[in-house]
Structure formats: C-alpha cells, structure tokens
NUGUPA-369049 format. One line per 4 residues: for each residue x, y, z of N, C-alpha, C, CB. Coordinates in steps of 0.02 Angstrom, whole numbers, padded with zeros to 5 digits. Glycine has a CB too. Example, Ala and Ser with C-alpha at 12.3 -4.5 7.8 and 13.67 -1.06 7.14 Angstrom:
! NUGUPA-369049
00660:-00284:00390:00615:-00225:00390:00660:-00165:00390:00565:-00224:00452  00642:-00112:00354:00684:-00053:00357:00645:00002:00394:00704:-00030:00286
***
This chain:
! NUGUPA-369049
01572:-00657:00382:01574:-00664:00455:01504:-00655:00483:01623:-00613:00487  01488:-00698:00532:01432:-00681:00586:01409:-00607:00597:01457:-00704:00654  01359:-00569:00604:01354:-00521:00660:01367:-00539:00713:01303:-00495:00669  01394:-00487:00758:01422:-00504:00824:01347:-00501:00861:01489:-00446:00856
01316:-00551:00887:01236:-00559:00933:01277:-00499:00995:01206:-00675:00977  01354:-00517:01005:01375:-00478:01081:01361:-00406:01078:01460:-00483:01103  01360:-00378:01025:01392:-00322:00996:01314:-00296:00996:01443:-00332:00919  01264:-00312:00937:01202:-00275:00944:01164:-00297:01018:01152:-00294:00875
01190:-00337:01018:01129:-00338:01127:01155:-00297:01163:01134:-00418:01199  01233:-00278:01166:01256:-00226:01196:01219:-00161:01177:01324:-00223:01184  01220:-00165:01125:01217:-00078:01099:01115:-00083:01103:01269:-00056:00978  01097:-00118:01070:01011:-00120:01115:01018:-00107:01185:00967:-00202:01116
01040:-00159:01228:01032:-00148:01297:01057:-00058:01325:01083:-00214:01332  01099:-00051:01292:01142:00026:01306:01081:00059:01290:01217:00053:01251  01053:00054:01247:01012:00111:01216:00949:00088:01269:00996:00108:01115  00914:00049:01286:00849:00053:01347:00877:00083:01378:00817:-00005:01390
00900:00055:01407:00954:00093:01490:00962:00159:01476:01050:00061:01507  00999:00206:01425:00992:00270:01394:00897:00314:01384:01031:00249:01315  00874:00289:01383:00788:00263:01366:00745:00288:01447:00782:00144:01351  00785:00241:01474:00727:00217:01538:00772:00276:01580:00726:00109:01578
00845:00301:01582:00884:00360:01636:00828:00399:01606:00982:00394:01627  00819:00417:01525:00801:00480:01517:00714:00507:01531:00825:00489:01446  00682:00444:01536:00615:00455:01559:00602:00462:01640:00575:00398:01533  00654:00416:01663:00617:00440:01763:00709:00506:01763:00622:00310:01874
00738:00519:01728:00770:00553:01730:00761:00638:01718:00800:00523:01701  00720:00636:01652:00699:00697:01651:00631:00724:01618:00747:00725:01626  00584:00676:01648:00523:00686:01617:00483:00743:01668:00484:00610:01606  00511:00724:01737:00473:00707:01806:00538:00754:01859:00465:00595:01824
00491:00800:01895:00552:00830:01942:00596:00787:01983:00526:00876:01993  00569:00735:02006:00590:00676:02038:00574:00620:02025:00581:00676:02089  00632:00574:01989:00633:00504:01971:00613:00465:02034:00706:00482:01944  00603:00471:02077:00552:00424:02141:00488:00410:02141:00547:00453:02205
00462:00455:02081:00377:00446:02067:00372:00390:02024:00337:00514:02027  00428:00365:01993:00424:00322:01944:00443:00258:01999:00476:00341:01873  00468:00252:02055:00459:00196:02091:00403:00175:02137:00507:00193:02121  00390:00107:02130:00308:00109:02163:00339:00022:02185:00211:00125:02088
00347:00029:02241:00353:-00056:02269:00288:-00110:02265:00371:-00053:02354  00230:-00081:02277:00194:-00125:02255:00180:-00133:02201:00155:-00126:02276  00171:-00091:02146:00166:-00102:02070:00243:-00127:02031:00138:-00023:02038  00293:-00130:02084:00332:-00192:02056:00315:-00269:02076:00402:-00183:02077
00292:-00279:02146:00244:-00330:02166:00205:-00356:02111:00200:-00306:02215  00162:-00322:02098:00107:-00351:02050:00123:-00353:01991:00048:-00320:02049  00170:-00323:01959:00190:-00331:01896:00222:-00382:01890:00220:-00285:01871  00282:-00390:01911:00361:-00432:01895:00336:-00513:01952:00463:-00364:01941
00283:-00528:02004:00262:-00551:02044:00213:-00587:01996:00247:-00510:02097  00178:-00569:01961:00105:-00596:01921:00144:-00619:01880:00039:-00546:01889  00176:-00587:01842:00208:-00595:01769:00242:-00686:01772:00286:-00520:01757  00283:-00674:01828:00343:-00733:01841:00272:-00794:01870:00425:-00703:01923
00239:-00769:01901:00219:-00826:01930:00171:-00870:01882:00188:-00807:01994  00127:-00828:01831:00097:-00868:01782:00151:-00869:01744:00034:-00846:01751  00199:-00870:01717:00267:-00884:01689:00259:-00969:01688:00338:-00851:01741  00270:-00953:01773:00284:-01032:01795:00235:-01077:01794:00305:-01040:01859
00185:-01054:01784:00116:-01113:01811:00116:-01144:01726:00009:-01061:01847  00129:-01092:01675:00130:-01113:01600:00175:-01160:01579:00143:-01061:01558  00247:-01174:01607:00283:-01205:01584:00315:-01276:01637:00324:-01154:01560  00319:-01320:01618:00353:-01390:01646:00430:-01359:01688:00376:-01456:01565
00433:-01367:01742:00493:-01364:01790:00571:-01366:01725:00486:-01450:01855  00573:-01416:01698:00630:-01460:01657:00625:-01388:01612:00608:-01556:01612  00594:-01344:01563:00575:-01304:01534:00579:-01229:01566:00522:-01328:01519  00577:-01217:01624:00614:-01147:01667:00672:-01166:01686:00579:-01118:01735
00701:-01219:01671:00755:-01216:01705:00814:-01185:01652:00769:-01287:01736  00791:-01197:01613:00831:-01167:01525:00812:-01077:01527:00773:-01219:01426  00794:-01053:01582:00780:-00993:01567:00835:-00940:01566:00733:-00977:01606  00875:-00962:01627:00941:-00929:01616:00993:-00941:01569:00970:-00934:01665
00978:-00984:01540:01029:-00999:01492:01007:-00975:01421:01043:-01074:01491  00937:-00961:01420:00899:-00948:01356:00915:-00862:01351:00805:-00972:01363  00929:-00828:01430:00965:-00741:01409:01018:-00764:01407:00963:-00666:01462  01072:-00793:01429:01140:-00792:01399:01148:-00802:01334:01179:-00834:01424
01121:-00846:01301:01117:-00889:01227:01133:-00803:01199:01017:-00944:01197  01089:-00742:01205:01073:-00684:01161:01138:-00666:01157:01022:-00628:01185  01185:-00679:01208:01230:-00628:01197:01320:-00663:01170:01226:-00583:01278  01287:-00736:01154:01350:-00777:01106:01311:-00806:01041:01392:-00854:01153
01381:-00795:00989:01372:-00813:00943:01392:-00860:00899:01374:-00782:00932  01365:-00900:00860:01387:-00953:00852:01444:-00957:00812:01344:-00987:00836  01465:-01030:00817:01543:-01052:00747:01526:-01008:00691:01547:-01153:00702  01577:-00983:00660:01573:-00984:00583:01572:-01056:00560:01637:-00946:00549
01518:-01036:00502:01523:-01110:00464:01581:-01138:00419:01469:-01114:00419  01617:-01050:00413:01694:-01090:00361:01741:-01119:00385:01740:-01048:00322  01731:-01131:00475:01785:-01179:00508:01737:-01238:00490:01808:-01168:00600  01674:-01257:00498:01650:-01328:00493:01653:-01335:00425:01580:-01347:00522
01646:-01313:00384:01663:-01332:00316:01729:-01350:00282:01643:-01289:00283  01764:-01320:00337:01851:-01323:00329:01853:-01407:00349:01909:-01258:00398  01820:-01419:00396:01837:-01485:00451:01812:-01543:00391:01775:-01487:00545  01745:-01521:00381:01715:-01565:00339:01761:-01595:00269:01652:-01526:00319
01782:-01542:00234:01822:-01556:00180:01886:-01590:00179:01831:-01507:00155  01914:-01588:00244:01977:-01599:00271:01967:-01674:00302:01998:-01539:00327  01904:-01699:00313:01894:-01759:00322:01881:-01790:00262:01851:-01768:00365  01834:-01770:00206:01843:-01804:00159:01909:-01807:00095:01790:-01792:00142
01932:-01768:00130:02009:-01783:00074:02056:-01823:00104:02058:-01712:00052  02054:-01838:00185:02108:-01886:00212:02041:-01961:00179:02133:-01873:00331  01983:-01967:00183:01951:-02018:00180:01963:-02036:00121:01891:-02015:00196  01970:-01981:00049:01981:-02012:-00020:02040:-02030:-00002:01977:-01971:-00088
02093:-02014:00021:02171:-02024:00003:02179:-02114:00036:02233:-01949:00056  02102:-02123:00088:02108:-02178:00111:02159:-02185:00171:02118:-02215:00059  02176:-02137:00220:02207:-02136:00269:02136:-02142:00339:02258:-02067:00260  02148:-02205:00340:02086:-02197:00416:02106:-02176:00476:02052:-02264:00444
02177:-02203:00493:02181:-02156:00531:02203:-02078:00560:02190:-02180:00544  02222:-02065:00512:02202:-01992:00504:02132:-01955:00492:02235:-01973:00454  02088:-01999:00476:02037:-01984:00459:02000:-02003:00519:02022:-02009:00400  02001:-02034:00556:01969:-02033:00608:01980:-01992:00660:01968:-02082:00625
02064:-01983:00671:02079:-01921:00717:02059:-01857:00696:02149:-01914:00730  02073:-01840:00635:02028:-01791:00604:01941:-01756:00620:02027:-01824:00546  01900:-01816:00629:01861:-01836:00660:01846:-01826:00729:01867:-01879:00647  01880:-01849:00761:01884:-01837:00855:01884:-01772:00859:01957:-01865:00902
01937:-01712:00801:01953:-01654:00828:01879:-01596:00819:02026:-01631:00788  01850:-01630:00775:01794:-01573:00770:01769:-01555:00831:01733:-01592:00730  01756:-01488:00816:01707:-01489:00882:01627:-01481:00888:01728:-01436:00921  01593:-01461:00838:01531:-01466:00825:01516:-01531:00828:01515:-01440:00769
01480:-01536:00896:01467:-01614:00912:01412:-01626:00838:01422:-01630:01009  01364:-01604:00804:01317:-01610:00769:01347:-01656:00702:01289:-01540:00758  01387:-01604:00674:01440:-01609:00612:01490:-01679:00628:01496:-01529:00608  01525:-01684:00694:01565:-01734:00708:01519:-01790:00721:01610:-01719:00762
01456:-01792:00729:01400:-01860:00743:01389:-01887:00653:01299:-01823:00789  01382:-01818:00600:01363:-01871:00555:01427:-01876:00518:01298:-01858:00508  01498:-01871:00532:01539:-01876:00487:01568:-01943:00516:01584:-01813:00477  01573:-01980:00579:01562:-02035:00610:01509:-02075:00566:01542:-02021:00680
01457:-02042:00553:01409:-02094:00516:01436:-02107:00451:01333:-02068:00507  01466:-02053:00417:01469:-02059:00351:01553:-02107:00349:01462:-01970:00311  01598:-02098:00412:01652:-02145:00399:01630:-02239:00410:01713:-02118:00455  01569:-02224:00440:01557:-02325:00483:01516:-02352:00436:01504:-02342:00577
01479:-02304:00364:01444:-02325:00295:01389:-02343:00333:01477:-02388:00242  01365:-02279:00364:01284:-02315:00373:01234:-02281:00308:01242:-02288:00465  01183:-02301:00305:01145:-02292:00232:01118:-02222:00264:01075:-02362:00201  01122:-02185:00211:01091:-02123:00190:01034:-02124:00219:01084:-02110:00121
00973:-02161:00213:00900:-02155:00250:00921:-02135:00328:00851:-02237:00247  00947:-02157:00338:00990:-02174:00435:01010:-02121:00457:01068:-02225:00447  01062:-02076:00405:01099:-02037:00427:01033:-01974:00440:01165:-02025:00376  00999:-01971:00359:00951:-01916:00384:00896:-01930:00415:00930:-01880:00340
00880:-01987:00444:00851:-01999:00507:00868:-01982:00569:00846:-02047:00511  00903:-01993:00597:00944:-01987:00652:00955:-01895:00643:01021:-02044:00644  00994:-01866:00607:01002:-01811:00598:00962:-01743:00597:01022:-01821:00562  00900:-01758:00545:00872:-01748:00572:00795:-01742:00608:00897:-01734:00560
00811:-01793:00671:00791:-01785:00709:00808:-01762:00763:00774:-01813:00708  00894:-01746:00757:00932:-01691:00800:00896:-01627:00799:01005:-01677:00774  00900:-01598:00719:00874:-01560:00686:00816:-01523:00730:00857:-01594:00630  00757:-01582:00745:00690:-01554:00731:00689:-01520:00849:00609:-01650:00686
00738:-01594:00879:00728:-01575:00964:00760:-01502:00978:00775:-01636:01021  00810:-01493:00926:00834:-01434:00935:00806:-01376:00911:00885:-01436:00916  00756:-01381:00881:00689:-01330:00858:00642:-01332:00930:00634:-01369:00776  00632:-01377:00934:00570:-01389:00996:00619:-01362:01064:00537:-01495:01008
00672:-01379:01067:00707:-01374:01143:00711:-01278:01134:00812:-01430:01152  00713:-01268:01061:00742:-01170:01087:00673:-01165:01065:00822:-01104:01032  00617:-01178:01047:00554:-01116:01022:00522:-01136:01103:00483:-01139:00925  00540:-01180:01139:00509:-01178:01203:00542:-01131:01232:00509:-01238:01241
00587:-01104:01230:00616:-01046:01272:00605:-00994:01248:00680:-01043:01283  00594:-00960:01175:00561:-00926:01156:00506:-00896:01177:00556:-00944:01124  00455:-00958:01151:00394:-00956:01191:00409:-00927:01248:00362:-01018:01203  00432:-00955:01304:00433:-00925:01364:00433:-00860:01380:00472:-00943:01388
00487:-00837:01339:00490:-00746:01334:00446:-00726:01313:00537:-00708:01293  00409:-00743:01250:00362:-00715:01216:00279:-00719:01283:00361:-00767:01131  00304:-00756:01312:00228:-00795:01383:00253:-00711:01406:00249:-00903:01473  00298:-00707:01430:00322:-00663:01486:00309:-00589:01455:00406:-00679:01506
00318:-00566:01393:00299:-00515:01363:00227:-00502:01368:00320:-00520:01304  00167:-00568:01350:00096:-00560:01354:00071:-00537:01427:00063:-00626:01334  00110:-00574:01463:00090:-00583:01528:00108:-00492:01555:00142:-00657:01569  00161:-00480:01563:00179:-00397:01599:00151:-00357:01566:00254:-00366:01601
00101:-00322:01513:00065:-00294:01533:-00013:-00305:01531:00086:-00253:01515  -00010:-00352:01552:-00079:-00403:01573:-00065:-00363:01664:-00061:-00529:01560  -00017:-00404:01655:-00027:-00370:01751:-00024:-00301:01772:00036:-00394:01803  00013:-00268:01700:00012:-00184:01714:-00045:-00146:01716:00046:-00147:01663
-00123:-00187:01678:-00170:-00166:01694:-00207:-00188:01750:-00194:-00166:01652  -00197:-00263:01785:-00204:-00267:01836:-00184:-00212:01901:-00183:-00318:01833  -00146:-00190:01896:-00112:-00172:01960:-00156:-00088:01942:-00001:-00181:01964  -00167:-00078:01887:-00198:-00005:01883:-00265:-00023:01894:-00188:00038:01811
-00293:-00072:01890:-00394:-00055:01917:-00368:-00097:01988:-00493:-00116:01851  -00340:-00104:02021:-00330:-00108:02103:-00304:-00034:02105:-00268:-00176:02138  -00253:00005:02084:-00243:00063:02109:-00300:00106:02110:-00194:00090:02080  -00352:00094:02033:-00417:00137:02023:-00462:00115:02098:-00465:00111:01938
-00481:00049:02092:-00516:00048:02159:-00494:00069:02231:-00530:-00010:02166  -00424:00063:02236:-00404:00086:02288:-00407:00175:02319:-00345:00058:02280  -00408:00195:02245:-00440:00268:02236:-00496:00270:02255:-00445:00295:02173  -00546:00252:02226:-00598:00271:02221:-00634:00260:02279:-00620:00251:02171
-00612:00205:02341:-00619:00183:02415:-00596:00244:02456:-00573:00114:02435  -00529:00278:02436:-00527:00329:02450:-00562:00391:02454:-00499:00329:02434  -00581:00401:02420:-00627:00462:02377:-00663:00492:02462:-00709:00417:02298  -00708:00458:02473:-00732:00473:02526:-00718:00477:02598:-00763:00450:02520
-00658:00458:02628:-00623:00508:02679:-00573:00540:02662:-00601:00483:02733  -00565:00567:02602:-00541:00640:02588:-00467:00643:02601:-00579:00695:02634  -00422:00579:02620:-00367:00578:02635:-00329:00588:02562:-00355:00519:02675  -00302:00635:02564:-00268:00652:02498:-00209:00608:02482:-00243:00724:02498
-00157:00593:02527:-00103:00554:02518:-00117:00482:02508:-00061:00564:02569  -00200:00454:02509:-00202:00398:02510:-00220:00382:02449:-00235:00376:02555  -00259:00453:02432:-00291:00461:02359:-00225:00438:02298:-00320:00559:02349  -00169:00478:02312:-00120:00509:02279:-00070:00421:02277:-00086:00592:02329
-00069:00423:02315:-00044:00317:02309:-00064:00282:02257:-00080:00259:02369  -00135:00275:02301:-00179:00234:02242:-00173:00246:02164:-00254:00248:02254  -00178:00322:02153:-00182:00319:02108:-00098:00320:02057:-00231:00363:02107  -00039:00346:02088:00003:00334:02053:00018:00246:02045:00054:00377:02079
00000:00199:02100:-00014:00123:02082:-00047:00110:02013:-00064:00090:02136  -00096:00158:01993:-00135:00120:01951:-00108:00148:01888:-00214:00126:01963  -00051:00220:01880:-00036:00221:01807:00051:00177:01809:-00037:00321:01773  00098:00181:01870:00145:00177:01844:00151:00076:01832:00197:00224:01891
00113:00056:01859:00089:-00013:01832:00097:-00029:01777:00031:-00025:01835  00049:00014:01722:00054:-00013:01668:00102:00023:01616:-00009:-00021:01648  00150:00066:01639:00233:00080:01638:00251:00019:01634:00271:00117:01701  00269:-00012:01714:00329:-00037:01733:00279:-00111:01645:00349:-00062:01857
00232:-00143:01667:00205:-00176:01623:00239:-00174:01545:00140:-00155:01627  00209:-00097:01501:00246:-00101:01448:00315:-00084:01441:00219:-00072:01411  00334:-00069:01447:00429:-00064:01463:00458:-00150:01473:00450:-00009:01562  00423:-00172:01528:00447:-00261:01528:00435:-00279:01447:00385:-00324:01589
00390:-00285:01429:00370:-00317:01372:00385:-00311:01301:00319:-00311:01373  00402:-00229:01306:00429:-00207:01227:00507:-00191:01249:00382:-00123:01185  00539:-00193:01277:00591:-00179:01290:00644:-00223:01323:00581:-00134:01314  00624:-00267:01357:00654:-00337:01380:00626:-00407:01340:00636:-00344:01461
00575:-00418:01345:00549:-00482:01368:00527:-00490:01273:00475:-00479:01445  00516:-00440:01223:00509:-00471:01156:00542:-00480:01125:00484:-00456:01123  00598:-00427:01155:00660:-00425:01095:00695:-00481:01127:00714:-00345:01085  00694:-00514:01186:00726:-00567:01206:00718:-00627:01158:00706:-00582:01271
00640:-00635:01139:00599:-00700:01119:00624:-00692:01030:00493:-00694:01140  00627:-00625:00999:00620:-00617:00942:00730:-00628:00926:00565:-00532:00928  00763:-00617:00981:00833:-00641:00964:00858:-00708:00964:00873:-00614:01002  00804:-00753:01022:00803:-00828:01009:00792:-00850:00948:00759:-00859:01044
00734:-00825:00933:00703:-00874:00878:00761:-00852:00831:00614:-00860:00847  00780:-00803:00793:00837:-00789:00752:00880:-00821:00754:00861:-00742:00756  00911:-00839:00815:00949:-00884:00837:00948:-00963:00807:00937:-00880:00901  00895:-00962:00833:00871:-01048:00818:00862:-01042:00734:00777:-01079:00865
00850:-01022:00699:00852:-01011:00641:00904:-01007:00618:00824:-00973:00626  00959:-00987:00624:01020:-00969:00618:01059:-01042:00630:01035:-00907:00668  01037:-01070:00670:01079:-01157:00699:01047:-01180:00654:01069:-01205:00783  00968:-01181:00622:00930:-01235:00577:00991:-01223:00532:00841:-01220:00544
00988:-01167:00488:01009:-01156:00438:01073:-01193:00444:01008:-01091:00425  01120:-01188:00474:01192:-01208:00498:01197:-01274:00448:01201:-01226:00592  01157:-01322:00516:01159:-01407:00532:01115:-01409:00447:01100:-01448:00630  01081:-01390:00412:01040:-01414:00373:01104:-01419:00304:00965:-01362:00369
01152:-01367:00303:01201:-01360:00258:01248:-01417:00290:01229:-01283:00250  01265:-01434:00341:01315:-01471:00364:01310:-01537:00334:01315:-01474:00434  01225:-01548:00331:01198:-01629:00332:01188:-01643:00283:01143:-01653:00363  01187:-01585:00234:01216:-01596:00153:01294:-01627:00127:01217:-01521:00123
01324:-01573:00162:01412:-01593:00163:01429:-01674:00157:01451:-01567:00248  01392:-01697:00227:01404:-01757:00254:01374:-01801:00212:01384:-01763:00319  01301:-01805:00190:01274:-01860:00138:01305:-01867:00085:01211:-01851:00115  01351:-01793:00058:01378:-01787:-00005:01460:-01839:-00004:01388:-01695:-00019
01462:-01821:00051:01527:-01879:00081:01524:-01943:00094:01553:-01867:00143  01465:-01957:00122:01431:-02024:00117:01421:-02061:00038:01358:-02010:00149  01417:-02012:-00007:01391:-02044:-00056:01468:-02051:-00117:01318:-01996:-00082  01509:-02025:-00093:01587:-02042:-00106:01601:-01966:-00134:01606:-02114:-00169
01579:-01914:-00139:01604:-01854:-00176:01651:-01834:-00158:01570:-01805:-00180  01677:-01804:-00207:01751:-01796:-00174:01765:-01739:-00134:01802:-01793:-00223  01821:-01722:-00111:01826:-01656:-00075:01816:-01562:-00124:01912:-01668:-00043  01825:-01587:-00165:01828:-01529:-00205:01754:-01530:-00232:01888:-01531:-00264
01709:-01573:-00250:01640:-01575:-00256:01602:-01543:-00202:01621:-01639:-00264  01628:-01557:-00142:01589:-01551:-00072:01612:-01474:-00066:01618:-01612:00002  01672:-01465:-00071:01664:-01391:-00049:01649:-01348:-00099:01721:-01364:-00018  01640:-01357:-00152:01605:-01308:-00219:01509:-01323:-00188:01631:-01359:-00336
01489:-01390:-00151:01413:-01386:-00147:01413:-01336:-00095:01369:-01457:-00127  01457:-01349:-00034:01440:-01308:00028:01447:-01246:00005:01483:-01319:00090  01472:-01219:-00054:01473:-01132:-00055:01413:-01099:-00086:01537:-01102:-00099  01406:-01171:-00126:01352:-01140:-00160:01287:-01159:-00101:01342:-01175:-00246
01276:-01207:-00053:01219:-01200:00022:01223:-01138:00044:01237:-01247:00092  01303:-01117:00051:01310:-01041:00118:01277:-01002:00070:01406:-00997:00151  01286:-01001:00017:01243:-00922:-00023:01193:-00922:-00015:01239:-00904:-00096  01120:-01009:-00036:01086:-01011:-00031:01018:-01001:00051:01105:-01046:-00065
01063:-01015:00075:01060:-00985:00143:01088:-00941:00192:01061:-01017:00167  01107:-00893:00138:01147:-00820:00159:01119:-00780:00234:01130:-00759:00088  01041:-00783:00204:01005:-00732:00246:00993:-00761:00312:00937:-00709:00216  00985:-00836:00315:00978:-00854:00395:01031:-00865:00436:00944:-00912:00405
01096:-00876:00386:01169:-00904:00435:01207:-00838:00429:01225:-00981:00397  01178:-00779:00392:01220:-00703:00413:01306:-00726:00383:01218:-00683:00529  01312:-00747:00336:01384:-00760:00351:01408:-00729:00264:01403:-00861:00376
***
C-alpha cells in the first residue's frame, strides 16, 4: 500500500503548529512580541511578490492546487494493473467488445490512452512516442510548481534580512532623539523579520517543494511501469506474462511508487 501523503502532512503540519504555540507560547512572557505587522508586510509582501514577477501567470495559477496535491494520494498501482491484465485477457479471448468496455471503465486517463493504442495496433515507436511525451509535460508541468515553492523558500528569508537592516536603520535614525519606544520598534522589526523569514522557509515553503517533487516521482515511476504493461500487450503477451512483468516493474521500482 501507498503511504498515506494525508496522514504524514497531517502529523508534520500538527507538529509546526505544536513548534510555532511553543516558541511565541513559552519562550517570551508575551506571545505579542512575536507579532510585528510590518515585518509581516515585508516578509510574506516581498516573498509573494517576487514569487510572481518569476513565474508566467498560466504557472501561479497551479499554485493552489500544487498545496492540495500534498495532501492526496495517488491510485494504487494493483488496481491499474488489475485493469491492465483484465484487458488483455478479454483481448486474448478475442472479445472486443468487452474489451473495449473494459477499456472505457479505466480510470487512469494515462493507462486508458495507451491501452486504446495498444487495442487500434498502432506501432510500438507511436505508442512510446506519444506516451512518453505525456511522460516528460507531466515532469515539466509539476517541477514548475515545485520550483515555485522552492522560489518561495529562497525568497522569505531573503526578505527576513531585508526587513532587519530597515529595522537596524530605523534604529539607528533613532538613536539620536532618545525616543526609547521608537528605538524598541525598530529594533524588534529588524530581529523578528528574519523569524517570521526562516520559519516560512524551513517549515512551510521546503517541505512543500521537497513533497511535490516526491510526488512527481512517484507518478514517473507509476506511468513508466504502466507503459511497459501496455507495449507488452501491444506486442501480443499474454495476460499471465504481463502480470508476472508488472510484479516484477513494482519491485523494481519499489522505492519510488512506495507500494
């Protein structure tokens, strides 16, 4: 079986949140020193906005969908391998149409695109052409969202030191009319900055980028065993051939499909 992605993001996320109560909770007589409205300004404000200037409109728009992605997990592969085998034994028995409804029911649009190929006899060069080059957009479409997190990790505490040499200067402008409370601003601006900074970055924004890419690794691995299945079906093997190769793929790719 899968690891549950729901299950460890929960229990990560539980544990920051446990993390972040216990530092403005009981480090500090009062957790209000740890809030600073302008050093959320300049942090979460800088961070997002070169975010955006880095990436194509079409490319943030996948951003919300790139934190949901963390917290579902994909098919088991022993239902698509079930589907797969179950199409090539109605196809030996030579029932098409069963074999085509068979077909319709998959639901891995990926798996159901080349088992369509492998029932209409298109040539092998074709299939893993086409395939993958599914393969490769679906590498490029998630390491761009990756990336993104990983932008957003560099970026917050980039700005966490920003916002601390404006709090330093804002000090140090101070210095000389002696206003203590103005002193005392400035300068909590300039440490809890690069707080709010590393906390975004090691605690949200890498482990976000570093559960994608796993992810996407985890789908390579998938589709790369699937598109075996399917050529092996293409090339007339039988059902009992195909599912002795696919067990021996899932082992060989144990460690990226977790299964």
């Amino acid at each position: 079986m899968f690891h549950s992605a729901m299950f460890s993001t929960v229990i990560g996320l539980a544990g920051i949140v446990a993390l972040a109560f216990y530092i403005f909770g009981y480090t500090v007589e009062d957790a209000q020193y740890f809030w600073n409205p302008t050093g959320v300004v300049i942090v979460l404000g800088g961070t997002f906005a070169s975010t955006f200037i880095s990436f194509r409109a079409a490319q943030l728009g996948s951003f919300f969908g790139a934190f949901a992605a963390i917290f579902r997990d994909e098919r088991s592969i022993r239902v698509d391998i079930k589907r797969l085998v179950e199409v090539a034994r109605l196809q030996a028995a030579k029932d098409i149409q069963a074999t085509e409804e068979a077909v319709k029911k998959v639901r891995n649009p990926f798996l159901r695109l080349g088992l369509q190929f492998a029932l209409d006899g298109t040539p092998v060069d074709d299939i893993m052409h086409v395939m993958n080059w599914r393969i490769q957009k679906l590498i490029e479409r998630e390491s761009s969202e990756a990336r993104m997190f990983r932008m957003l990790a560099s970026f917050s505490p980039a700005f966490g030191m920003l916002g601390t040499l404006v709090g330093l200067i804002g000090m140090l402008g101070s210095l000389g009319s002696g206003d203590l409370g103005m002193i005392g601003k400035n300068m909590s601006i300039a440490l809890i900055t690069t707080v709010y900074g590393l906390m975004l970055a090691n605690m949200v924004f890498k482990p976000i980028a570093i559960k994608l890419e796993q992810r996407t690794a985890q789908r390579v691995a998938l589709m790369n065993v699937l598109l075996e299945g399917v050529i092996l079906m293409r090339l007339g093997r039988g059902p009992a051939t195909i599912a002795d190769q696919m067990e021996t793929l899932v082992a060989t790719y144990r460690d990226e499909i977790h299964e």
